[in-house]
N, C-alpha and C positions, 0 to 999 in steps of 0.2 A: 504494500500500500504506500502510495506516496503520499508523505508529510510536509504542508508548507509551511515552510518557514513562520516564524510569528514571534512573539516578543517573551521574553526569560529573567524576571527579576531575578535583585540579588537574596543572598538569604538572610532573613530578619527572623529576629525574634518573634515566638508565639505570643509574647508576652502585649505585642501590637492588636494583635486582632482582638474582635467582640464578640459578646457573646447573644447569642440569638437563641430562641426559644425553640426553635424546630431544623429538621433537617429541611434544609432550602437545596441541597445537592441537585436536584431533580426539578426545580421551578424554573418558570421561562419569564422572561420581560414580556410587557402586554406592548402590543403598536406603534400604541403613540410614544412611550419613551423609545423606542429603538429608532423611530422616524427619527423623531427629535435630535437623537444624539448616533445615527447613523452610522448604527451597529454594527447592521450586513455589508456595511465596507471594511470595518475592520475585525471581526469578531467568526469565528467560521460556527454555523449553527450545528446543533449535535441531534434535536430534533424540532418539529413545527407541528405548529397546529393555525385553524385562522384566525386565532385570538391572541396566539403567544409564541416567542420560539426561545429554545434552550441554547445558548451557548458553551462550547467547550472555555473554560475559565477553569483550568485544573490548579489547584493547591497541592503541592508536593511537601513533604518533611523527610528530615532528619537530625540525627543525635550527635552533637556533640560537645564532649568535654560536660560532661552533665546535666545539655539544655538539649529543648528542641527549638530547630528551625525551620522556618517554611518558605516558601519561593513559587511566584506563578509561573506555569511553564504550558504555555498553547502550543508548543509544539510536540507536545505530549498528547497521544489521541489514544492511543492504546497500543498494550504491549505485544508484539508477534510471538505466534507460540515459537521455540526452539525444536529444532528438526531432530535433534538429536542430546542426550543431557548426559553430561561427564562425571561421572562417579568411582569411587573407588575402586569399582572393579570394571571400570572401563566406560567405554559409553556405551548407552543405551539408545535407538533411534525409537523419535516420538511418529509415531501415524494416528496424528491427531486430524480426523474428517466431520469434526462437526457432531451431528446429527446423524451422519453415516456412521458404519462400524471402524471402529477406533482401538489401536491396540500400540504395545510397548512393548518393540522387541530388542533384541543383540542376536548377535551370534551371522553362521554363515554356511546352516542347517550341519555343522561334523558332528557324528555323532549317531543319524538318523537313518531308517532303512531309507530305502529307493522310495517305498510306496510312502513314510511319512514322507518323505521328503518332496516328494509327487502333491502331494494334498498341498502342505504347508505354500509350496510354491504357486500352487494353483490360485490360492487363496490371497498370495501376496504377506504370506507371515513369516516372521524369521522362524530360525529351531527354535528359541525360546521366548514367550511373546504372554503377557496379561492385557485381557481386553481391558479397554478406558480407554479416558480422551484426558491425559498425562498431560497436565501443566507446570509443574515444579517436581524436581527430585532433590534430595539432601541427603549426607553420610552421616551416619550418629554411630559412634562406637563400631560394632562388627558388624553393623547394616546398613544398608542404603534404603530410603523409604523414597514413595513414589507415591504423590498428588495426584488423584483424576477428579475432575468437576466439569460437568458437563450443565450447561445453560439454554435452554430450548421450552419456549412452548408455555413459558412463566414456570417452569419445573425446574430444579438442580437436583442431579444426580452426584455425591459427593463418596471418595472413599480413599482410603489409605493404606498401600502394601507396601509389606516391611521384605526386604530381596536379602537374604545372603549371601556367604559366597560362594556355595553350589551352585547359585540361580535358584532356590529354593523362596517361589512366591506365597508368602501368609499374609490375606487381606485382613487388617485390624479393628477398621471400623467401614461400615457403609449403612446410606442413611436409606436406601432403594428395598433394605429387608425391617426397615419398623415400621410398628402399627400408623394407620393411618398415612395420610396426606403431605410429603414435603418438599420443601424446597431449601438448598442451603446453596452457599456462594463462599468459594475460599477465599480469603483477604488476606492471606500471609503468617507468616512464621517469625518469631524470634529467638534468639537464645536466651536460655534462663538461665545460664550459669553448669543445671544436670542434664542438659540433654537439650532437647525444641522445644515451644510450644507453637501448636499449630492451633492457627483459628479461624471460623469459620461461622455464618448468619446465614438466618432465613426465615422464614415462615414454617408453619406446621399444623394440619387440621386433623384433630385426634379422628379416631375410628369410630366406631357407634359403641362401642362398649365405653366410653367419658358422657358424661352429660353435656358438657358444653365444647358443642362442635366450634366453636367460631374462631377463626384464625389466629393464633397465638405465634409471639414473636421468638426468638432463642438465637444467641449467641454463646456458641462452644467453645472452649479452651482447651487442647486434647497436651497433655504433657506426657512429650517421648524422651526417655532416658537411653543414656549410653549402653543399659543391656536388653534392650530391644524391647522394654515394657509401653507400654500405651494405654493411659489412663485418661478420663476425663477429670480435668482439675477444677471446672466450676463452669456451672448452665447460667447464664443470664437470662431474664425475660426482655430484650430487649436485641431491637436488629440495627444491625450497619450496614451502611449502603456501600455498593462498589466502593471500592478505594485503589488509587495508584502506585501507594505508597506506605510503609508504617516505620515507626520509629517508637523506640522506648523509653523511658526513665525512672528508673522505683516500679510502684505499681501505677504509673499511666502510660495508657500503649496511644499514640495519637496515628491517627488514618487520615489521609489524604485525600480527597475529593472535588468532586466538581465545585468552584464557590466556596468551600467553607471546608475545615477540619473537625473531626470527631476525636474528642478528647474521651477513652473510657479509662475508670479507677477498676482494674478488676481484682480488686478487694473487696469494697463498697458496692460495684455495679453501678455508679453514678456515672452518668452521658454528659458531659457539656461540648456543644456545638460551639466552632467558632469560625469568623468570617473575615474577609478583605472588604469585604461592601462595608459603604457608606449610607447612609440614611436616605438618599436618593433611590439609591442602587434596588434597597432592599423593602421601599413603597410601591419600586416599580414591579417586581420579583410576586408572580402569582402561580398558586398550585396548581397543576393540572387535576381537571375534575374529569371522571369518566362517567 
């Protein structure tokens, strides 16, 4: 995909921005301010409606020396998936198709009769291959784990296999075999010191066996240690929106986003949004209604 060019502040303290009552990530400017101040000349829209359109205005973070910093960066529009992901025990090639079938292979079938070998090729699969649609891999201790999230259809399929060095694939968590209705979105990982923590939002609509069907939010923490365990460290009621970016300090993990950053304490579970807009900015800034 080609990216234009567009403008890249420098990096400031979070300690600049404000704080606003709601995620705004997702709201468009109404008409008349965008006539006014003639947006669509310099601004590249992400979506439209005929009341409003969304601009890319991405806020990016990071950590350092014991603060966070943020920086707008438009020529950030999204990240390409990697064709192929380097791990300790070599690379793995990603055949990430979407919606279509999607799988994570290596290898260069040795090992396999003629007739697997026959199939696998037929099929376009290496000798060694886990289906998903693989966005992130990482080493921890004597594994390599491997992200699949697949986004389609307002559904996320979300899940996490831990590879040794046999090639030895154990999926640890996936959210496609619990009860009821979900949707999750990976946002990123950091280190905690023992290992990762990997985390991950969405939606969720219990089964008929809960009394109250109506969509509930959750933000997961899943903490991976250096001996290959995979634990959930703490459920939030509470969802994050896409994010470009994450950076940490103590217990606040801050995420990156369209217009505004998401400050969570994931101790407390406390959300504070925060933003670049100015008071103009953020009267013109309406939500889409469906």
């Amino acid at each position: 995909m080609e990216i234009k060019k567009g403008s890249m502040s420098e990096w400031k303290p979070v300690s600049e921005l404000t704080i606003v009552q709601e995620d705004i990530s997702n709201f468009g400017y109404n008409m008349d301010y965008i006539k006014e101040h003639k947006l669509n000349k310099i601004k590249r829209p992400h979506w439209c409606s005929s009341s409003m359109i969304n601009y890319y205005e991405l806020l990016e973070v990071m950590a350092e020396n014991g603060s966070i910093f943020y920086r707008v960066n438009v020529n950030y529009v999204r990240k390409e998936l990697p064709e192929a992901f380097e791990t300790q025990f070599g690379p793995f090639n990603n055949h990430n198709r979407g919606e279509f079938y999607s799988w994570l292979g290596k290898g260069n079938y040795e090992g396999l009769t003629e007739k697997e070998r026959e199939l696998h090729m037929s099929f376009g699969r290496s000798d060694f291959y886990v289906e998903g649609n693989f966005c992130d891999m990482f080493d921890c201790g004597d594994y390599t784990y491997a992200i699949s999230n697949l986004m389609h259809m307002c559904l996320g399929d979300f899940k996490i296999v831990r590879i040794d060095k046999s090639l030895n694939a154990v999926t640890l968590y996936d959210n496609s075999y619990e009860d009821g209705l979900n949707s999750f979105e990976y946002l990123g990982r950091f280190d905690n010191g023992c290992g990762w923590t990997v985390i991950f939002s969405g939606s969720f609509w219990p089964d008929n066996k809960h009394p109250n069907k109506e969509e509930r939010y959750r933000t997961i923490l899943l903490q991976i240690d250096r001996r290959g365990n995979c634990d959930i460290g703490c459920e939030l009621d509470v969802v994050i929106s896409s994010t470009n970016s994450l950076a940490t300090v103590g217990n606040l993990v801050y995420f990156g986003h369209n217009k505004m950053i998401t400050r969570l304490d994931i101790v407390s579970g406390e959300i504070v949004y925060l933003t670049n807009k100015n008071d103009e900015e953020l009267a013109a800034l309406e939500k889409w209604k469906w």
